[in-house]
Structure formats: structure tokens, C-alpha cells
C-alpha positions in Angstrom: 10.4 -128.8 24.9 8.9 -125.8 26.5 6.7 -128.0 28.8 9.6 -130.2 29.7 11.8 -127.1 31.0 9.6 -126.2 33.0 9.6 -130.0 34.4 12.8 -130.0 34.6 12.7 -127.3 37.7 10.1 -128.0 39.3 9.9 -132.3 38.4 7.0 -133.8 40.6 4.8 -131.1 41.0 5.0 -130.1 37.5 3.6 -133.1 36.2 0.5 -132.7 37.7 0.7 -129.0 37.2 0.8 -129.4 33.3 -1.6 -132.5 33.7 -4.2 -130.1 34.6 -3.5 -127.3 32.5 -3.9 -129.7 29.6 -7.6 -131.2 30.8 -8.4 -127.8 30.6 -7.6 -126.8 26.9 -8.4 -129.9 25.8 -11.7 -130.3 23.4 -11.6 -134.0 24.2 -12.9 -133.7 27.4 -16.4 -132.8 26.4 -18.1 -136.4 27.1 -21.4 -134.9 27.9 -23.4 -136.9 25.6 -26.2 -134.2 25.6 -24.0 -131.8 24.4 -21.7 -132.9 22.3 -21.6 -131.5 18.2 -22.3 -133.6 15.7 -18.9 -134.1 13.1 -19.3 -132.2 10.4 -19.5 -134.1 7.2 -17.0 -133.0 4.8 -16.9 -133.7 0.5 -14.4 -136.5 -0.3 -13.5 -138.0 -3.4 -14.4 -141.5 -4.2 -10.6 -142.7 -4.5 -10.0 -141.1 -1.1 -12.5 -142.4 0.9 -11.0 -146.1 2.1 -7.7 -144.6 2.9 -9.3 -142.0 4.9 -11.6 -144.6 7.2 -8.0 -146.4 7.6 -6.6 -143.3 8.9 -9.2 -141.7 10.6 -11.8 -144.3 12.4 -15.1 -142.5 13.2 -15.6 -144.0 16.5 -13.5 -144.6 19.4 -13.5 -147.7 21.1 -14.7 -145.6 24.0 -17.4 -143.9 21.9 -18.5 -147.6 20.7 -19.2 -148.6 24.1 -21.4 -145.6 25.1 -23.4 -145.6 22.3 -24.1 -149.5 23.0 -25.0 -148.3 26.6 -27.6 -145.6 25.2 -29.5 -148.4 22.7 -29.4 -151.4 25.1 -29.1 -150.3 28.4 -28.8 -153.7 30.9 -27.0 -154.8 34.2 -24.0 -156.7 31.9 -23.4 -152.8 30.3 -23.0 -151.0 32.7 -20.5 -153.1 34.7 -19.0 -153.4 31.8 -18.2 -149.9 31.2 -17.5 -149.6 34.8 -14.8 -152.2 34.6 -13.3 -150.2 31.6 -13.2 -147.2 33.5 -11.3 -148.0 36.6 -9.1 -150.3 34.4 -8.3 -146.4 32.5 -7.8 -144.8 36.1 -5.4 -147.5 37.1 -4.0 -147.1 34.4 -3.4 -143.5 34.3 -2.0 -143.9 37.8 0.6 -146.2 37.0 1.6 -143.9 34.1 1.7 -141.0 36.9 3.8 -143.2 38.8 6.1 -144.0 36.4 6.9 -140.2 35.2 7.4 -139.3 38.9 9.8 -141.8 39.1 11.6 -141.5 36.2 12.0 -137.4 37.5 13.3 -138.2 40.7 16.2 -140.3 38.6 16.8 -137.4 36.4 15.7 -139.4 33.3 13.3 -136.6 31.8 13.0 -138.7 28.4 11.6 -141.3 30.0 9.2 -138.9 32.3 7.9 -137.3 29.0 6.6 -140.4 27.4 4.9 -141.6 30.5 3.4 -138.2 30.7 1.9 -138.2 27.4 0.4 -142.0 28.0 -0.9 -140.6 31.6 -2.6 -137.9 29.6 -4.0 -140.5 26.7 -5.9 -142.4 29.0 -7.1 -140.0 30.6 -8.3 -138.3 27.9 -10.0 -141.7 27.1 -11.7 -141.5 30.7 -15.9 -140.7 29.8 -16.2 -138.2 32.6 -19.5 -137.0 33.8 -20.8 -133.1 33.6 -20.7 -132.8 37.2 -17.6 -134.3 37.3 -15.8 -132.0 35.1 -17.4 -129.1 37.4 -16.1 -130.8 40.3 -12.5 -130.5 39.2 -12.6 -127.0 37.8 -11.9 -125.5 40.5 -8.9 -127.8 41.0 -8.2 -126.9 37.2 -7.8 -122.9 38.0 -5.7 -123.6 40.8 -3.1 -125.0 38.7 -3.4 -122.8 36.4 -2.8 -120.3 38.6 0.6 -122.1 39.9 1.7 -122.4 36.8 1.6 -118.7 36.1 3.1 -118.0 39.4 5.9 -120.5 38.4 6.8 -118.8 35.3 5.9 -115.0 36.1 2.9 -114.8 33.9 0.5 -112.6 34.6 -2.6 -112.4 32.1 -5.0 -110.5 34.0 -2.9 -107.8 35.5 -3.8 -105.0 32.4 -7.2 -105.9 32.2 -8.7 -103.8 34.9 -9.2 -100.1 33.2 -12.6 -98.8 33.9 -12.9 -96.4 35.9 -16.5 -98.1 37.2 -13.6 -100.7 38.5 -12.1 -98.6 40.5 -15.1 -97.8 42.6 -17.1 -100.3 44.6 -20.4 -98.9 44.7 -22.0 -98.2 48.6 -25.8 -99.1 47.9 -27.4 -101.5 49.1 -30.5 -102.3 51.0 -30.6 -99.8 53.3 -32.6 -101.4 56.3 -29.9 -104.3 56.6 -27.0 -101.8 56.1 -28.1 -99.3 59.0 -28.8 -102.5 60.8 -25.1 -103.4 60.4 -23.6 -100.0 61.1 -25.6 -99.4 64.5 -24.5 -102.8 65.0 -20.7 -102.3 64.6 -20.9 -98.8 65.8 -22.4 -99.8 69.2 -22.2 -102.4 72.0 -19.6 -105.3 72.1 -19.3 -105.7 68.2 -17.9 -101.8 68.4 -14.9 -102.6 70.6 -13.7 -104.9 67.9 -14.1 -102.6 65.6 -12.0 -99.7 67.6 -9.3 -102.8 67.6 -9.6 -103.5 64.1 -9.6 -99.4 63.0 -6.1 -99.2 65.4 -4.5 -102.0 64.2 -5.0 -100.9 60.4 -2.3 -98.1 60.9 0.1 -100.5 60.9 -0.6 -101.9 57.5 -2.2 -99.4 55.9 1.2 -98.2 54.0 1.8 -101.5 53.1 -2.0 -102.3 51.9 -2.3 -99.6 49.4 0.6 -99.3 47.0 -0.3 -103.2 46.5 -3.5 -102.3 45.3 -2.7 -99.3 43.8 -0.2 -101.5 41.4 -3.2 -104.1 40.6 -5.4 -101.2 39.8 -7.6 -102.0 42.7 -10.3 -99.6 44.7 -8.5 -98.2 48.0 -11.7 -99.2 50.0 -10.4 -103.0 49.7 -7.8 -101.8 52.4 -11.0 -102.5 54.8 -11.8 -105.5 53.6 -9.5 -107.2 56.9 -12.0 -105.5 59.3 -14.6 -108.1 58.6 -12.4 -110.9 58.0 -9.9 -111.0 60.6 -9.9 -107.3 62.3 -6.6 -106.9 61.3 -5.0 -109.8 63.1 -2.8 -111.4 61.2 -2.9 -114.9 63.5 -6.5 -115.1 62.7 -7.6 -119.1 61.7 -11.0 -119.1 61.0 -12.9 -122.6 61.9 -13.0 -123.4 58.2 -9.0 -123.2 59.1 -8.3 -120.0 56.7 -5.5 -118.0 58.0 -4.2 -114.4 58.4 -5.1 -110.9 58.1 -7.0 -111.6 54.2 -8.1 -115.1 56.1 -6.9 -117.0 52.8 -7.8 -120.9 52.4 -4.2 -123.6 52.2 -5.2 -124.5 48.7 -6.0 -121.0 47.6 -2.6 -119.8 49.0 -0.8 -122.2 47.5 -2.5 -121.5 44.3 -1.5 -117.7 44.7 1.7 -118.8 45.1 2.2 -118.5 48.6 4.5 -121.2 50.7 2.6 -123.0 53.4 4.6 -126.0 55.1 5.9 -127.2 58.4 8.8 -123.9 58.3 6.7 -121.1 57.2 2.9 -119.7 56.4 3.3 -117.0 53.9 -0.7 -116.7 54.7 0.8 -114.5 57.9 3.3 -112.7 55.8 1.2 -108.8 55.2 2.8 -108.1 52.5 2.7 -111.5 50.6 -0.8 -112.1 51.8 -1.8 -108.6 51.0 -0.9 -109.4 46.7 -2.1 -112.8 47.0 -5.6 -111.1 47.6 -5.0 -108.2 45.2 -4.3 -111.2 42.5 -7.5 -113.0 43.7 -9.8 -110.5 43.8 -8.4 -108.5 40.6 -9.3 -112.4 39.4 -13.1 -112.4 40.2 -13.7 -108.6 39.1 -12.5 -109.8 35.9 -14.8 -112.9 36.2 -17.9 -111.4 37.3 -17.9 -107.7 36.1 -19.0 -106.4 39.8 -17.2 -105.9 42.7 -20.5 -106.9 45.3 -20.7 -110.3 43.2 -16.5 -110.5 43.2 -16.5 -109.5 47.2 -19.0 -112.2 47.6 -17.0 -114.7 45.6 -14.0 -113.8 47.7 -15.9 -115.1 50.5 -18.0 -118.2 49.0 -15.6 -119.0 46.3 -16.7 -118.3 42.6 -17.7 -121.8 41.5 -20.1 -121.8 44.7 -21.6 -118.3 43.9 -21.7 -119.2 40.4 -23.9 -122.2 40.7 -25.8 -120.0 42.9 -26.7 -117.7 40.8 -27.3 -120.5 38.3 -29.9 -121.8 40.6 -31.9 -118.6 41.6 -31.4 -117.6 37.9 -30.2 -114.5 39.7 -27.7 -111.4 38.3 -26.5 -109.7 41.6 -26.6 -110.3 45.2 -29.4 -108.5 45.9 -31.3 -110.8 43.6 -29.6 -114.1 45.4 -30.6 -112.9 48.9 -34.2 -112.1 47.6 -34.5 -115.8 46.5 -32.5 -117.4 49.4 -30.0 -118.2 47.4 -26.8 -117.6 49.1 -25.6 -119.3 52.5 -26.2 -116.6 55.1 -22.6 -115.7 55.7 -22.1 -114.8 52.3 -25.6 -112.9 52.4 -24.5 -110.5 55.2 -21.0 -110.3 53.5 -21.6 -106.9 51.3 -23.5 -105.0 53.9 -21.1 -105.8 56.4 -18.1 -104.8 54.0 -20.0 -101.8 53.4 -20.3 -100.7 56.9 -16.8 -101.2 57.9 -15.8 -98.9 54.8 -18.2 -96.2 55.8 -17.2 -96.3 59.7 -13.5 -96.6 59.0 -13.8 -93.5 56.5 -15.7 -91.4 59.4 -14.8 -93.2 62.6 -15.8 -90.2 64.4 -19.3 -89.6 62.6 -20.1 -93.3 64.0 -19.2 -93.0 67.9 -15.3 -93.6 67.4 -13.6 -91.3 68.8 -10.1 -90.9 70.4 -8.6 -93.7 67.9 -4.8 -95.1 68.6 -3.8 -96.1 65.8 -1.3 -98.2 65.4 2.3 -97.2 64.0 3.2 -98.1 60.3 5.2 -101.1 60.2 9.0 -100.4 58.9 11.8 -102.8 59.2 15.1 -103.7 57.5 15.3 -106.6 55.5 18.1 -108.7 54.6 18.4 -112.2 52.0 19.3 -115.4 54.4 19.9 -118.7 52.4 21.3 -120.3 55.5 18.8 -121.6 58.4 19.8 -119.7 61.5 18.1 -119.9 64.9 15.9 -116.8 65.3 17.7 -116.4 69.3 21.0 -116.1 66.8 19.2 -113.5 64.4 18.3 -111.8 68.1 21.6 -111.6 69.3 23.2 -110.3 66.1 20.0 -107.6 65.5 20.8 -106.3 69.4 16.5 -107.1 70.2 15.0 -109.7 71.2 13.5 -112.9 70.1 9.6 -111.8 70.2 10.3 -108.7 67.9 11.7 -111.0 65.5 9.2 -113.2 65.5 6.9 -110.0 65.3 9.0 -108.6 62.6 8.5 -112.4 60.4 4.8 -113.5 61.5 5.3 -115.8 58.8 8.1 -118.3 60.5 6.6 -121.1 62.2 9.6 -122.6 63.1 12.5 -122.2 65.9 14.4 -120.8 62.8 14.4 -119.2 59.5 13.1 -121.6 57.2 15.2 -124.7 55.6 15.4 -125.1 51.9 14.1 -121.5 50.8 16.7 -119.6 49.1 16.6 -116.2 49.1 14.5 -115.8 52.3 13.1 -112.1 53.1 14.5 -111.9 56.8 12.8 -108.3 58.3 14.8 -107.0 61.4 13.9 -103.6 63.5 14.4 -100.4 61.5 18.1 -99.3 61.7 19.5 -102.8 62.6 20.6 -104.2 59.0 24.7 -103.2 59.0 24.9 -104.0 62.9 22.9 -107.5 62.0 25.3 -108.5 58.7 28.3 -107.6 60.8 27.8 -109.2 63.9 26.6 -112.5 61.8 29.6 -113.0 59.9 31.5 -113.1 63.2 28.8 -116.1 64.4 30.6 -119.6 64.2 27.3 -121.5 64.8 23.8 -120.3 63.0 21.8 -122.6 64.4 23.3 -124.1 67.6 22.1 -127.2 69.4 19.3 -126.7 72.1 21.8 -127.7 74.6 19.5 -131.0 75.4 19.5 -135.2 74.5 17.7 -137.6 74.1 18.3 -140.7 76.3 16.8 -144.4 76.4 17.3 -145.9 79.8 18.7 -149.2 79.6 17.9 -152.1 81.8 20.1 -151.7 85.1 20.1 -147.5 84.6 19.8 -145.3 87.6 19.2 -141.4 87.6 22.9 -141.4 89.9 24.8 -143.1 87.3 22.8 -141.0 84.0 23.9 -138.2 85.9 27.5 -139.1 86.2 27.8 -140.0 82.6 26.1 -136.7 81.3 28.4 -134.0 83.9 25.0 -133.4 85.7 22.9 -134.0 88.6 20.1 -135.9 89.5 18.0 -133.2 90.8 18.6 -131.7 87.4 17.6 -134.3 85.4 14.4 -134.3 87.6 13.9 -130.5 86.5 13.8 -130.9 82.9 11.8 -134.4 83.2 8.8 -133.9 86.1 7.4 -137.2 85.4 10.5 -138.8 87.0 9.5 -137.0 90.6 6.6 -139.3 90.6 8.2 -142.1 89.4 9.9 -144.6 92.1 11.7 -146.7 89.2 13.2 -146.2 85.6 10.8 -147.6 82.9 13.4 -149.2 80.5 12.9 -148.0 76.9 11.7 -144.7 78.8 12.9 -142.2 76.9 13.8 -138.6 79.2 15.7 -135.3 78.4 19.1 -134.8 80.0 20.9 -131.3 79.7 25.1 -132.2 80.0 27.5 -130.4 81.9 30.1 -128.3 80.5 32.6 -130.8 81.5 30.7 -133.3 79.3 31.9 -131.6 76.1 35.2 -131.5 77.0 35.6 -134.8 77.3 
């Protein structure tokens, strides 16, 4: 019932979720032929022993078939086995499809049988090794979201050595003074003076966040190689913000990321996102160059990597060529933005204007109201707000998030609520419409009908200057009159 309560809240995605979850605790999934244990014979009585074969069968219908594949291995076989297969998948999907169904109608008894038969035949599916490493990333995400959903956090006590708490500064030491005369001079050192000036503004906020995952304070640098501090940073592999963190990963983190909002621009949500990431990998990998360098290729990648080159830490990987060359120059870079940013001066960086620590009010919206409206009523203007909320993509705060995190100027909170109870319309009309010209339509009549003029219609629609005759079906933007909503 447990599982089902939690689909009961969260219905379509939390089939999947738990889908997930279960592939991964589940012994069955071990197909790897190479691999798999023998059963272990266990004493019987005589008496027992029919009964038992009844009950028990030693072989699966799907193990009978792969064993025939192994002793007589011909064209017939393996289509055979193929056929079987995607006869499984189609019919795990229609299982799917039938649970997400029956939760959009509310009938949850109906969506919990269907989700066990989804997960049979699937568990009947004889995956390949590769395969199953394939999905495993896929696998953690969920597992991540499904923490996030219910406010588990596993990992967040298991980081007490004080060795984890320092990330050490070695490394080779030609590439790393190649990397800090690099930063420290030329053109790469003006983005660096930007980056070290923009982290005054977050730096307050960085800190206590990794301060309460019981993180080193150098990862407060950790943006000046990623995204110099800007937090409208999209990388070309389309990773976003200040910590430059992938959709999927995001999501995963439990970040929102749809049409209305990008919590990957939010500092503060971004910021423990990364502290719950990276806290993740130090767990995983036991050293914070191998965990900075899974923060960058992803630990499946660096993990096969250092399967390949039979390698132990970086260093190793880059004596053997084993890791991409972004991810090689990833450490020594990290490490030269710490050691600059500690001693700016030491390195040529003098005179730094840093920037002031971000402080705002906040207030809890569960209504979508124009961000011109939130303007008005905060007495600033409609670029500090959207300064002030980086993560709002939209015209407005966001639609269906309850309990929204609104941040206004410092100051501004009892002059905001006040001045917004008194608003009779949160998110006004733009003041425009939409019209379809009709066959026979002329600018001189639209214009009469709509309490405007012709000239400007032709302002709002500069297509029509060049146009001698309406296009019927043409569709053009019209901006009534006063008098046209008093009609």
C-alpha cells in the first residue's frame, strides 16, 4: 500500500518511477548467462519431491528457450527468440498503458494490477549486460526522484572524514602552472576578473549550502570554470546555469524544468542540487579529483573509463589517454581557479569589484500574476524582478506550482502584499487580438469594428505596409480602443 500512496500523488510519473526502482532491486534481472549462479541443491525428502517440482518448476519458459539457443544455435532460434522478445515489450507496453489510464480515471485498483503485470513481463525480458548498463544511469535517476518525492535523504550523514572536507591541491605541476599563467594572463584573465566579481553576489548563498551537506568550501569555485558565475550560461551540450546542470540531471535532483520555469537558473535551488550531486559521487568514488571529474563526465562515463585504462585516479586516466580531454583538463583547471580566487592579488588581480551579496524578500504566490503586476505592487520595475527570479521563463509567475518562492527587492515585502490585495486583475490581458480577415475585409472597416485606426493597425502588423490586399485567412494583431470595451 505504501507504493500505491505514493501513486496516488504523483499517478503517471510514479509508475514509471517505481518501475525503475524495482528493476533495480530486483535479482531477476541478472540474465547474463556468464554470470549467473548455479541453484543450490537443497536435501529433500523422497515424499516431498513431486509436490515440490509441481510447485516450483526449475526452468522458466524463458530459461528453456536460452538454453536451446546455447546447444543449437541456427537462423529459426534466433528469430524465434527475437519474436518472443518484442512480443514481451509490447506487451509490457500495453500493460504501461493500461495503469496510466486507469490513474488518470482515479481507479488505482485497477492501475496496481496492471502495474504488477507491466513489471512481470518485464522481468521476463532476457536483457543483455550492456543493456542493463545502458539503463543504469536512467535507474539512479529515478531513484533519485523518488527520494526527492518523499524527502529521503540516505546519503546526507555519510560524509564525516575530515580527508572529505579537503580537496587536495596536487597535481602535475607543469599542466597546473600552465593553467594558472593561463587564467592569470591575457584574454582568459578578464573572464576570470568577471567571474571573481560576480562571485560576491552568491558567495553567502553558496556556502551555508555546502556547509549543511558537509562539503569543502573550495567547491564555492567550482562556477568559475563552469559558467563564471553566470547564471544564463547554456553550454552547447545545452546544460544550464551557474553549476551548468544537464535537464535530466536537474530533474533527477528534483529541480522543475518546463515551459514556466528553469529551477537550473534558480542560485539557490541550483546551488543544493549540486551539493546533493557531488556529496553523491564523493560517496561513490571515495576522492573528490575522481568525484570533480564525474561531476563533469558523469560517473557511469568515468567509471567505464577507469574500467578501460584499468586506472585508480585521474592522474592514471590521463597517463593512458583515457579520459575525453575536457574532462582531462577539468582538475587542473578547478585547481587554478581555487588558488587564484583565494589570492587574486598574488596572481595579477588586483583592484577587484566585487559584486554585492544578493538579498531580497520573499513572499509564497499560488496564484499566476503578471510579473508587470508584481512590478507595480513591489514600487521597481520589471527587469529587477526578473533579476530577482532568474528562474521564470515566462511573462508571469509560474501556473500550477503551489507555493511558489516569489523574491522581491529587499524592504519591499509589506508594501508588495498590501498593494496586491488591492489588484482586481493578477494577470491582465496584453491589451491585443487575434483577428482572421474574412473574405470582403478591409483595414477601414477592421478598424471601425475594433475603436481603432488603420494606421494603427499598420503599427502593430508591419507586414501589412507592404501588402496592397488582405490575404483572407491572414491572421494580424489589432489593439481595440477604449471605446471598444465599452460597448
Amino acid at each position: 500500500m505504501l507504493i500505491f500512496d505514493t501513486l496516488n500523488r504523483y499517478k503517471k510519473v510514479t509508475v514509471i518511477v517505481l518501475l525503475v526502482a524495482f528493476l533495480l532491486g530486483n535479482p531477476a534481472l541478472s540474465f547474463c548467462k556468464k554470470n549467473k549462479k548455479k541453484n543450490k541443491v537443497v536435501p529433500v525428502q523422497e515424499e516431498t519431491v513431486q509436490e515440490q517440482v509441481l510447485q516450483e518448476p526449475e526452468k522458466s519458459d524463458i530459461e528453456e528457450i536460452t538454453d536451446f539457443a546455447d546447444t543449437n544455435i541456427t537462423k529459426e532460434s534466433i528469430d524465434e527468440n527475437h519474436e518472443m522478445f518484442k512480443e514481451y515489450v509490447c506487451q509490457a507496453d500495453q500493460c504501461l498503458n493500461n495503469a496510466l489510464i486507469a490513474c488518470d480515471q482515479d481507479n488505482y485498483i485497477e492501475a496496481k494490477e496492471n502495474y504488477h503485470k507491466f513489471l512481470g513481463k518485464l522481468n521476463s525480458l532476457d536483457l543483455k549486460p550492456e543493456e542493463i548498463e545502458f539503463l543504469l544511469t536512467d535507474c539512479e535517476n529515478i531513484l533519485r526522484k523518488i527520494k526527492n518525492i518523499n524527502g529521503l535523504d540516505t546519503n546526507k550523514s555519510h560524509i564525516k572524514s575530515n580527508d572529505a572536507l579537503e580537496i587536495s591541491m596536487a597535481y602535475d605541476e607543469e599542466t597546473l602552472n600552465y593553467w594558472i599563467e593561463k587564467y592569470s594572463k591575457g584574454r582568459a584573465a578578464q573572464g576570470i576578473r568577471i567571474a571573481l566579481e560576480r562571485s560576491g553576489k552568491y558567495k553567502d548563498l553558496i556556502l551555508p549550502i555546502l556547509k549543511e551537506y558537509n562539503l569543502p568550501e573550495d567547491l564555492q569555485y567550482l562556477p568559475i570554470i563552469e559558467s563564471l558565475f553566470n547564471n544564463n550560461a547554456t553550454s552547447s551540450s545545452k546544460a544550464v546555469g551557474m553549476w551548468q546542470i544537464m535537464a535530466h540531471r536537474g530533474q533527477a535532483l528534483g529541480l522543475k524544468i518546463n515551459y514556466w520555469v528553469d529551477e537550473r537558473k534558480d542560485p539557490v535551488k541550483a546551488t543544493r542540487a549540486a551539493a546533493k550531486y557531488l556529496r553523491e559521487l564523493y560517496i561513490l568514488l571515495n576522492d573528490w579529483h575522481l568525484a570533480l571529474s564525474a561531476y563533469n563526465r558523469g560517473e557511469y562515463g568515468l567509471i567505464r573509463d577507469m574500467k578501460f585504462s584499468n586506472s585508480s585516479s585521474v592522474l592514471e586516466m590521463k597517463e593512458r589517454n583515457a579520459l575525453p580531454k575536457e574532462t582531462q583538463l577539468y582538475i587542473p583547471k578547478f585547481i587554478a581557479s581555487v588558488k587564484i580566487a583565494k589570492n587574486p592579488e598574488e596572481y595579477g588581480f588586483h583592484n577587484l569589484n566585487y559584486q554585492q551579496p544578493l538579498k531580497y524578500d520573499t513572499v509564497i504566490i499560488d496564484k499566476v500574476i503578471d510579473l508587470k503586476v508584481v512590478a507595480k505592487c513591489a514600487n521597481t520595475t520589471v527587469e529587477r524582478i526578473q533579476e530577482l527570479n532568474p528562474s521564470i521563463l515566462a511573462w508571469c509567475t509560474p501556473h500550477g506550482y503551489k507555493d511558489f518562492e516569489l523574491n522581491l527587492p529587499e524592504g519591499t515585502r509589506d508594501m508588495f502584499l498590501i498593494n496586491i490585495s488591492k489588484e482586481k486583475e493578477l494577470n491582465p490581458s496584453s491589451g491585443f487580438i487575434k483577428y482572421k480577415i474574412k473574405k470582403g475585409d478591409n483595414l477601414e472597416r477592421i478598424a471601425k469594428e475594433f475603436r481603432t485606426t488603420t494606421s494603427a493597425i499598420k503599427e502593430d502588423n508591419p507586414k501589412l505596409k507592404k501588402q496592397k490586399y488582405l490575404q483572407p485567412k491572414q491572421v494580424i494583431t489589432v489593439r481595440p480602443g477604449r471605446k471598444y470595451y465599452n460597448k
